[in-house]
N, C-alpha and C positions, 0 to 999 in steps of 0.2 A: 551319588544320588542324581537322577534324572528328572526333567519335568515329568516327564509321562512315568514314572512313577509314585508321583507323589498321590494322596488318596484323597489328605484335606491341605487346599493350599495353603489356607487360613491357620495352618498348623508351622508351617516352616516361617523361620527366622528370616527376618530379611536381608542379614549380613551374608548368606549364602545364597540367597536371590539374587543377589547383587553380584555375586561372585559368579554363577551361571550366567546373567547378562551379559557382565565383560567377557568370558569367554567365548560367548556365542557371537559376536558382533564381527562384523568385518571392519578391517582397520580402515583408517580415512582415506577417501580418494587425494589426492592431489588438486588443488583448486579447492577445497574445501574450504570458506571463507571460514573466520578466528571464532566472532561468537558459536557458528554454526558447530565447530568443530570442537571449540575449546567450553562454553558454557551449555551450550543448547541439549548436547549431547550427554554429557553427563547428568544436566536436571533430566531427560525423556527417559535416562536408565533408572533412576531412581523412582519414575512416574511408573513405568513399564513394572517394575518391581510389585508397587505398590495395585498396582491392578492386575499383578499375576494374582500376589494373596489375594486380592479380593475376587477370582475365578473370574475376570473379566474377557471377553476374545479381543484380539486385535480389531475387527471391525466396528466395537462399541466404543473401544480406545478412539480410535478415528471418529464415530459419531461424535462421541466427546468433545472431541480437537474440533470439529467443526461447529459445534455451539458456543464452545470459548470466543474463538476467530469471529463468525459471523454476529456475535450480541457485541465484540467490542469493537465492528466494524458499524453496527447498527447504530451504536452509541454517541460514534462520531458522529453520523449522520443526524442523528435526531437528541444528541442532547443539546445544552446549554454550551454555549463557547466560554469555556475559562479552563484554568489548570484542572480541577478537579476531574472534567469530561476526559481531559486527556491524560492522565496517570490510569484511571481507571480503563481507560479503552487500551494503552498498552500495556496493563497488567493482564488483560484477558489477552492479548496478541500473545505475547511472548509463553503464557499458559497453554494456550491452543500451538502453539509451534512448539512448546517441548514435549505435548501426548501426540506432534505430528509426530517429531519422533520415537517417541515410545509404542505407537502401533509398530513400527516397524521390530522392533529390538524387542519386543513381546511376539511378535510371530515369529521371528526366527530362534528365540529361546521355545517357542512349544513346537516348531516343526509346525506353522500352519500356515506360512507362506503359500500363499495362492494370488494368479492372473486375479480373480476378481479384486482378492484386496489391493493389488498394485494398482488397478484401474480404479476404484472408487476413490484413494490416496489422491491419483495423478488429476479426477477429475475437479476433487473438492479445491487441489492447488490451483488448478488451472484458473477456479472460480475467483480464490479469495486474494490471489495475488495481485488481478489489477482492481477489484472489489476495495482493495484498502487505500489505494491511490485516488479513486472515485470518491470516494469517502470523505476523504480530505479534500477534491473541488466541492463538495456540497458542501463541507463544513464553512469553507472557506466563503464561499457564495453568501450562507447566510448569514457566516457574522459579519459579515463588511468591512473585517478588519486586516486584509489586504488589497495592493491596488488591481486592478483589473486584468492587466498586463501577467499577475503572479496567477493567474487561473490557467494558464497556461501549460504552467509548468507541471502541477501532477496528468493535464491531459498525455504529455509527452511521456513522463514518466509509466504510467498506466500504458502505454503504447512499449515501449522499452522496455520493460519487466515482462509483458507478454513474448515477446519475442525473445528473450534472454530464455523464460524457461521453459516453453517450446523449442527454442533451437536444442539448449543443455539436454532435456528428455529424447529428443527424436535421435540426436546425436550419437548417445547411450547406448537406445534401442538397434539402431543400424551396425552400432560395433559390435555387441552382441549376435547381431542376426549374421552379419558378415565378419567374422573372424577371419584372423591373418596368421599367417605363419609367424612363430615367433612372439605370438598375444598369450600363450601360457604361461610366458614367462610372470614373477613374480611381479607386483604393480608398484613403480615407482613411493618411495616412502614421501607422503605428504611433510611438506618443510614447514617449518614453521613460518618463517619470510613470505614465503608464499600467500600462505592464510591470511597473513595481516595487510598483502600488496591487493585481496581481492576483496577488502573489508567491505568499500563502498556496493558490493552486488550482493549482500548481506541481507538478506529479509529477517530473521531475527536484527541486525543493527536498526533497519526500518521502522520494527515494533520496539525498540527502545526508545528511538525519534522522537515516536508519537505523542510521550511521556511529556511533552515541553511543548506537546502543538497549541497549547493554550496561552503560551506566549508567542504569537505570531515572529515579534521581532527576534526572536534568537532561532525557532522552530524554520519558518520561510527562508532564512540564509542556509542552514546545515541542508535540508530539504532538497534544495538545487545544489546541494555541491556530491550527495551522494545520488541525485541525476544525474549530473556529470560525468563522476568516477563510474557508476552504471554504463552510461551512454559509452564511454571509451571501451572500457573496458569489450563490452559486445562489440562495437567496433572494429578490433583489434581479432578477436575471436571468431568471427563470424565469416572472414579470410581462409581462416588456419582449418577452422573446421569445413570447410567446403572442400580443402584441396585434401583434408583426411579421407572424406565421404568419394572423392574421384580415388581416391588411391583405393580402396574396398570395392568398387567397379570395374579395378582393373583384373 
């Protein structure tokens, strides 16, 4: 049984939605940080499932993802400073990053992968990645429950997240556009080690963070340490990739 044969989707089982899913999907890149790869992904298969039955297209999936994201990025910004504001704003984060990834894994189960939807995907990411670091200077701003010096740090971050996933997308894009001999071969098996060594550049880990931003004193410490491991991380990255992109020129 095929998608494009089904008549009602509403009709099929979800245990073999599910089973199309996983077949359909392409295995993990390498660099693939843990939640990204270990949790995130299999909730967006089960989402993607659940909005195949209900005849949804990838691109409503994405609207979706983008109203979760942007109301619990809103929420930051304009609710009340305590726990509450913040379990709630990272239960819509990590909702809206798991139907990020169920658009995906729902269009390549119907065959409807298209340029536009990878550009709407790439534009809405582009937005709400430093969009949630923003988030948290405002929040932070107005409850007063950090010192001054600590406003700092998601400006940096919000600066560092952008560059991380502009460089990672453009990166992508140029290997793709410039292929090499020897690039068909099979794609190195994503390690597990690996996944856990690049936790801190996590946006899902991010949207779990958030879940405590209402405790400034434990939230403020974790905050600047996955700046940190970010900040490095690109650091170290941003070398390797340069001298990948001269070696594709040559």
């Amino acid at each position: 049984m095929t998608p494009s044969s089904l008549v009602d989707r509403r009709d099929v089982p979800l245990r073999p939605v599910l089973q199309l899913l996983r077949a359909a999907q392409k295995p993990p890149t390498p660099g693939t940080p843990a939640w990204s790869r270990f949790v995130n992904r299999p909730l967006g298969r089960v989402l993607a499932a659940v909005a195949f039955k209900a005849g949804m297209s990838p691109t409503q999936v994405t609207a979706l993802s983008a109203v979760f994201s942007f109301s619990a990025i809103a929420g930051l910004v304009l609710g009340p400073a305590g726990p509450a504001t913040g379990i709630l704003s990272a239960a819509g984060l990590i909702i809206g990053y798991a139907l990020d990834s169920a658009d995906g894994q729902l269009a390549r189960l119907t065959a409807t992968s298209s340029p536009a939807g990878e550009w709407l995907d790439h534009v809405l990411d582009s937005a709400k990645v430093p969009a949630v670091h923003l988030a948290i200077l405002v929040a932070w701003f107005r409850s007063g429950e950090v010192s001054t010096g600590w406003l700092a740090v998601p400006v940096v971050f919000a600066l560092v997240a952008s560059v991380h996933f502009f460089a990672t997308i453009l990166t992508d894009q140029l290997r793709r556009a410039h292929p090499r001999p020897g690039e068909d071969a099979p794609p190195r098996r994503a390690g597990v080690v690996r996944a856990l060594a690049v936790v801190p550049t996590d946006y899902g880990l991010l949207c779990v963070a958030v879940a405590v931003s209402g405790w400034p004193a434990f939230f403020a410490p974790a905050y600047l340490l996955l700046l940190v491991g970010t900040s490095g991380y690109v650091l170290l990255a941003l070398p390797r990739w340069f001298r990948d992109m001269t070696r594709l020129s040559r």
